[in-house]
N, C-alpha and C positions, 0 to 999 in steps of 0.2 A: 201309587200304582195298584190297580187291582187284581188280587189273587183268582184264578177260578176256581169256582165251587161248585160248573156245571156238573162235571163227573159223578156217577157214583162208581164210586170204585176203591178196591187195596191193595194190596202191592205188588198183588199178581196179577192184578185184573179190572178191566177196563171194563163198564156194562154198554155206556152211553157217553159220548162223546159231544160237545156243540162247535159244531163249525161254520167259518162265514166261509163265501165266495166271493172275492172279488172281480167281477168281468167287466170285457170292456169293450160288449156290447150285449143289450139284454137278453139273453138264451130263450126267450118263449116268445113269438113259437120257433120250435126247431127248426128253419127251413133251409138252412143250408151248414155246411159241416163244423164251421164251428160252434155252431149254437147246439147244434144236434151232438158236439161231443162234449159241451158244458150241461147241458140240462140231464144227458143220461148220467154223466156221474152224479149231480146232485138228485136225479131219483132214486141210482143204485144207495148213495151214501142213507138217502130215507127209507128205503125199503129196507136198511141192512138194520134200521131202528134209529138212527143218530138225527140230533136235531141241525139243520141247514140254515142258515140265513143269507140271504141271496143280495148283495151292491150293486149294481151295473150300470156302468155308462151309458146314457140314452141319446146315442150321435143323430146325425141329422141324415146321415147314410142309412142306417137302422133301426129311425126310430118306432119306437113302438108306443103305443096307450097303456099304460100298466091298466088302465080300468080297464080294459077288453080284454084282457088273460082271464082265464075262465080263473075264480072264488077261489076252486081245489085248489089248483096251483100257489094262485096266494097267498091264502092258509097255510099250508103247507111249507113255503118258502120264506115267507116274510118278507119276500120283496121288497124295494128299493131302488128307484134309479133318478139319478141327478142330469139332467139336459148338458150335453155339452159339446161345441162344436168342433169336430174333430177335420174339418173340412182343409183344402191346401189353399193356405192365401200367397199370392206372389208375394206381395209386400214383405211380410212374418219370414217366407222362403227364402228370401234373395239377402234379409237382413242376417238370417242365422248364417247364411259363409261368411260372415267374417266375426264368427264364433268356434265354438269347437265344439255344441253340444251337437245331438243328432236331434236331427229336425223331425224324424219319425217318432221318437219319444217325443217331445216338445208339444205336439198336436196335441196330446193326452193329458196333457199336463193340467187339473182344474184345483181353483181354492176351491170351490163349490163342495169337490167330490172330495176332496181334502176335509173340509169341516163333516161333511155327513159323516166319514169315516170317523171322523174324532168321535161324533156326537156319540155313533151305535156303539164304538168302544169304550165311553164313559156309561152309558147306560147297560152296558152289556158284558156279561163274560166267554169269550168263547177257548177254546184249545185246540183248535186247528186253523188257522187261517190259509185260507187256498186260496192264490192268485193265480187266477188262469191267463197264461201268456204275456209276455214282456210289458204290454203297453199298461197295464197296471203295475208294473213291477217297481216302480220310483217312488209307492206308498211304505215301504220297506221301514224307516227313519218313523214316522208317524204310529206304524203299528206298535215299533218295539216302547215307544215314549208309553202307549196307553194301554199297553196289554201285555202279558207273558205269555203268550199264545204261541205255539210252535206255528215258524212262516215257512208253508209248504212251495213252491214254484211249480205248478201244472205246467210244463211243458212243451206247447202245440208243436213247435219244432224250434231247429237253432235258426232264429234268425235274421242274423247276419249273413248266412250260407245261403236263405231264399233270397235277399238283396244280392249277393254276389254273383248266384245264377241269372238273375234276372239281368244285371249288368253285362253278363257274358255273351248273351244272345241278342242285348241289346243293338243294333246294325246302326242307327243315330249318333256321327260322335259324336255332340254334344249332349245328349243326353246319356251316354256312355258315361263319359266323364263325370256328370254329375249323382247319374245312381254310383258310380267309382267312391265318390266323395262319402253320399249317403252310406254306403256297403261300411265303410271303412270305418264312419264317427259312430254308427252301431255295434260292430263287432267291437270297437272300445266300450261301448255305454254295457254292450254285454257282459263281455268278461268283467268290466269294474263290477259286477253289482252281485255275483255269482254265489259269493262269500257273505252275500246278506239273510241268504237262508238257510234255515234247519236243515231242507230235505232238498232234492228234485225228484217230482214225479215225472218222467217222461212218457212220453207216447210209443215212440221205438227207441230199437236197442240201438240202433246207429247214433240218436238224438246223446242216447246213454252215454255211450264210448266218447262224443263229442266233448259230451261236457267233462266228461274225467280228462281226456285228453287237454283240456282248455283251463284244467287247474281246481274243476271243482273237488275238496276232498272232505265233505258231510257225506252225507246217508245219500244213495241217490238208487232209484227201480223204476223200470220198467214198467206202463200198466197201460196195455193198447188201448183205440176207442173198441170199444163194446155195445154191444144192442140186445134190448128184450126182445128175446127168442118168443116171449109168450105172448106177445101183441105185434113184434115189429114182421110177421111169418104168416099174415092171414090165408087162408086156403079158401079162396075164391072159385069159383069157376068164371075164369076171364079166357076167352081167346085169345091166343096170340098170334100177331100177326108175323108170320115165317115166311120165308126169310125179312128181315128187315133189320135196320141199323139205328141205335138212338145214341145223342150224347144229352147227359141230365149232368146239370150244374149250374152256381150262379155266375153269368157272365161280368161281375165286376170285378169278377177276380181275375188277375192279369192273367196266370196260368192256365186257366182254362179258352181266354178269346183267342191267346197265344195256339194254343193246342188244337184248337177247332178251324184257326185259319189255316194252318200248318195242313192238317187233315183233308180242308177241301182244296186247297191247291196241290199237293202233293200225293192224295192217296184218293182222294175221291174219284179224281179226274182217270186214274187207272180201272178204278170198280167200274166206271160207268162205260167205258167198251165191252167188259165183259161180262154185266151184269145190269143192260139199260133198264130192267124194269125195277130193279131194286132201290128201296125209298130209304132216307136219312131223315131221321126223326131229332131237332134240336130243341129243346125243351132246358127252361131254368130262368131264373130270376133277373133282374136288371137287363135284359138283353139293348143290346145299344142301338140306334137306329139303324146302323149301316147291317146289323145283321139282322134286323127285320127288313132290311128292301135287296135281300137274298132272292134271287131271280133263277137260283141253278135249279135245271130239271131235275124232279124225284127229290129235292131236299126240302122238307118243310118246317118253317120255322114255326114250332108251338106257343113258345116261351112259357111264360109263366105256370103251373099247374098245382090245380088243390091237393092232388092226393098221390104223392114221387111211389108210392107201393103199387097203386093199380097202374098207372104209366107205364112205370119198368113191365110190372106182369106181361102189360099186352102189346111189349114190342120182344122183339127179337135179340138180335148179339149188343150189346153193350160196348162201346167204344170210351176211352179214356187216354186219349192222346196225349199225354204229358210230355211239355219238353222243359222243365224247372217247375219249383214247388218243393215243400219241405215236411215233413211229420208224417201222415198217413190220409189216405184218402178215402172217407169216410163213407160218401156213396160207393165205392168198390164193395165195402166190409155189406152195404146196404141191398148191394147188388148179390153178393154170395149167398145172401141169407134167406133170396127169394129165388134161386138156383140157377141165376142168369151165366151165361157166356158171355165172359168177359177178356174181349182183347185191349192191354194198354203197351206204354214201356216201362221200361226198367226204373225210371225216376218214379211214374206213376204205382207203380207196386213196391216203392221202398215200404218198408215196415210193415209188412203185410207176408205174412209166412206163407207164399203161396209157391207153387213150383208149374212153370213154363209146360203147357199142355199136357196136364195134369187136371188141376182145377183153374189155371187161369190162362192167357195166352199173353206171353210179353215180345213186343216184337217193336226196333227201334228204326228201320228205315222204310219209307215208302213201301218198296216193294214189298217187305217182307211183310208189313202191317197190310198191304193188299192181298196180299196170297192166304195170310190168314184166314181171314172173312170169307175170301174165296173156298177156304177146306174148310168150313163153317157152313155153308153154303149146300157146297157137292157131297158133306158127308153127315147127313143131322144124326148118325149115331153118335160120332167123335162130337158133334156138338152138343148132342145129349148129356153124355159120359162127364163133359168138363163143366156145365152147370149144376148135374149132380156130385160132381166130388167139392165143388166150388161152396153149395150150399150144406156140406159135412165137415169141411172146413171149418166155417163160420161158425157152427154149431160147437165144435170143439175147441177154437183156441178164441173166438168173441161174443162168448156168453158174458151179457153185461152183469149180471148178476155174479157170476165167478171173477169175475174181475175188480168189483167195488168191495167182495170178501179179502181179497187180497190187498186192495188197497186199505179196509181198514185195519188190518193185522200191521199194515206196513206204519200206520200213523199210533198204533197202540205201543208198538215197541217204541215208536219215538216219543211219547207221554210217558213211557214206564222208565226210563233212562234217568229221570229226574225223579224218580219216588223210591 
């Protein structure tokens, strides 16, 4: 087995660190929040001087061309990604119940991505190994054979608790039952495997408490997602179009279609008596058929867009209707930092230090998410006041660069432990 020798360092002190990242799915380009919170830490960890080397699964859902990542990135990353299909096949589905492993790991499972990893780890030394989010987390056995790398666990949220939510609101009982199943052989595949690492870095502190509470007892912190204040903050002169309402997000994530339908059946249909000329802006990635042949008056479907900064700038109040979902939500943090008014609920604002019409507005039923938008509306000073304290916020508790500072302090102590 081989020693690393990337560090320079002595017994107090760590200069330069080499770390891989294993993801499982490739992070560039950023366009939706979990690429957007894997690639900003592998910036901040570069910007903070350490070397990065990037693995990632390139599914058939996300796949990307590593040759059209722009050079920089390249260079810089050393990229990597193995094709793998992570797609639901009936057949594969219907055979794992009468198994016990969890069919949501199972997907993930590649020799392919298995051998790469051997390969970089025989050719390579690193001292941090970062697996970003469960679905890589079954390389765990592999790493420890070919490296002595501290195996860090990123986080994205506990989840077994988003299968359980999703289960709970599921209205289908048969499909009930069978996310019941899923929820279940996850929350075992989780907890078994908890104890395979060094550290946990979590996203929030709930995520935090969870995993202590479930028996993790290593090193385990905190380290929100974070964003470069000095690029992700452009000061444009863009119109905004006032009053108006946008939801930005990729629609193949079930909590957000869940969210948006919830919205126009339940909260739109109130706005629009009291508010007929006001427009709902829907914009984000994958959008499904049935929600591009959206017919409601004043709602128009954008979808897809190049540039989520200039968008958000030139509409108005920000909606994020969350009814399930788990970690932290990345466009909110995206949305503070360009000093939008943001109405969500309370799930939607977990892990996110914000406080209820102050800088952000959390509000869980119909009515009360309609009256919001309404005092949004009738009072653009109170609307002003909370997209300026929203965007001092951001400023103060998710500067990505204060945040990758703390995380490498957090991985030095755990290198120094062993010298």
């Amino acid at each position: 087995m081989k020693t690393s020798l990337n560090m320079l360092k002595d017994k107090e002190n760590i200069i330069t660190m080499k770390i891989l990242q294993l993801c499982s799915k490739v992070p560039f380009p950023p366009q939706d929040g979990g690429c957007i919170a894997m690639n900003n830490i592998t910036q901040g960890l570069i910007n903070e001087g350490h070397s990065v080397k990037v693995i990632a699964m390139n599914t058939k859902k996300h796949h990307i061309d590593i040759k059209n990542i722009p050079s920089n990135y390249r260079s810089t990353t050393n990229i990597e990604s193995v094709n793998i299909n992570t797609e639901i096949k009936i057949i594969a589905a219907f055979l794992n119940l009468f198994t016990n492993k969890s069919y949501n790991i199972e997907r993930f499972r590649s020799k392919n991505f298995e051998q790469k990893l051997i390969d970089v780890l025989l050719s390579e030394n690193f001292d941090i190994i970062q697996i970003e989010g469960l679905y890589v987390s079954m390389y765990t056995k592999i790493i420890r054979k070919y490296s002595t790398a501290k195996i860090i666990f990123r986080a994205h949220n506990v989840e077994y608790l988003l299968w359980e939510q999703l289960m709970q609101i599921e209205s289908n009982y048969f499909k009930k039952v069978y996310l019941k199943l899923l929820s279940i052989r996850l929350k075992k595949y989780e907890l078994s495997c908890l104890q395979n690492f060094d550290a946990i870095a979590t996203i929030t502190k709930k995520d935090e408490l969870q995993f202590k509470k479930d028996g993790f007892i290593n090193k385990i912190e905190t380290f929100p997602f974070g964003i470069d204040l000095n690029f992700s903050v452009p000061n444009l002169p863009i119109e905004q179009e006032y009053p108006s309402l946008f939801h930005l997000g990729a629609m193949d994530w079930k909590p957000n279609t869940e969210g948006v339908s919830w919205f126009l059946n339940h909260v739109w249909i109130l706005l629009q008596k009291k508010h007929p000329s006001l427009k709902l802006y829907l914009a984000g990635r994958k959008m499904s058929d049935e929600m591009k042949k959206i017919t409601t008056a004043n709602v128009i479907v954008v979808g897809e867009i190049e540039n989520s900064q200039l968008f958000m700038q030139s509409k108005g109040i920000m909606i994020v209707p969350l009814l399930s979902g788990g970690g932290m939500r990345v466009k909110i943090i995206e949305g503070m930092a360009l000093g939008k008014t943001i109405i969500t609920t309370s799930i939607g604002a977990e892990g996110i230090d914000c406080e209820s019409n102050k800088n952000c507005i959390i509000a869980n039923e119909p009515i009360e998410f309609a009256e919001a938008i309404s005092k949004c509306i009738s009072d653009k000073i109170f609307y002003s006041e909370i997209g300026i304290n929203a965007k001092k916020l951001a400023i103060l508790h998710y500067n990505n660069a204060d945040i990758c500072k703390r995380l490498v302090g957090f991985y030095k102590k755990l290198i120094n432990q062993n010298t």
